[in-house]
N, C-alpha and C positions, 0 to 999 in steps of 0.2 A: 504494500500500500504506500508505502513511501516513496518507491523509487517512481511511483505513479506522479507525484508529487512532484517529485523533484526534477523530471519531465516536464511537467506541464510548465515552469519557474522558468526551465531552460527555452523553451520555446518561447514565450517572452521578453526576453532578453534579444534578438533578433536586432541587429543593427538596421536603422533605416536607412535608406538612401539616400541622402540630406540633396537637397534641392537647392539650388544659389540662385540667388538673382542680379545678375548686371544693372547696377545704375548709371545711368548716364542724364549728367547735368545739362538740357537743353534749351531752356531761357532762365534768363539774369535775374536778377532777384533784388534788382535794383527799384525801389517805388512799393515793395512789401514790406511785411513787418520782421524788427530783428529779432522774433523765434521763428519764423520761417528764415529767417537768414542761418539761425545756431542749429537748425533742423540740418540746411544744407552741406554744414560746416561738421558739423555730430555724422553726418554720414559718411565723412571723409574727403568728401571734393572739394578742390581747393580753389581750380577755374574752371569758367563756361570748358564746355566740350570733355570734363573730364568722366572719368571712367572708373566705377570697382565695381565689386562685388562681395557682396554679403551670403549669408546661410537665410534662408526661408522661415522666418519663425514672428510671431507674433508682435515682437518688440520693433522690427525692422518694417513689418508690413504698416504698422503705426506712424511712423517716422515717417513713409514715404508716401500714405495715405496725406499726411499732411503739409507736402507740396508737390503731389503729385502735378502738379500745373506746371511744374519748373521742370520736370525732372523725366525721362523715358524707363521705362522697366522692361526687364525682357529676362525673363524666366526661361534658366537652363538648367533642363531637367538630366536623368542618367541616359545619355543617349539616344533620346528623343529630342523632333524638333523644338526651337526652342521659338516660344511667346511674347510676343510684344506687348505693350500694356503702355498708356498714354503717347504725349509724338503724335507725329504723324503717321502716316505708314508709307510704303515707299511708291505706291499708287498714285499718291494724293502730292507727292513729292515732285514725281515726274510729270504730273497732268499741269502744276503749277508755273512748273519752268520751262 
């Protein structure tokens, strides 16, 4: 009965797949407020057009919830394609110019 147990323990423990999301800083944040500015800066970019990436998790999705307006996300998953989320898309890019 135990080793039943101590099965079930182990199977939860299952490492997950951690998910990242690329941020990219793509309008200025010049004319908003300075917590969406420490939002900017809290995420680590430092100028227009820059670039990281984080781990998928609740604190982060919070952060970028609140300026998303400034900012593109694109969601890179384990070897799937990956998702874009705010921006523009690259349709709307090329019909413009």
């Amino acid at each position: 009965m135990a080793d039943k147990q101590v099965k079930k323990k182990a199977k939860g423990r299952r490492k997950k797949k951690e998910t990242k999301l690329r941020i990219k800083w793509v309008k200025s944040s010049i004319g908003y407020s300075q917590r969406q500015k420490a939002t900017i800066k809290s995420l680590g970019l430092r100028r227009l057009g820059d670039t990281v990436e984080w781990k998928d998790d609740p604190v982060t999705r919070g952060m970028i919830d609140k300026v998303r307006h400034l900012v593109e996300v694109e969601e890179l998953g384990t070897g799937d394609l990956a998702t874009v989320y705010g921006g523009e898309d690259e349709a709307t890019r090329v019909a413009s110019h």
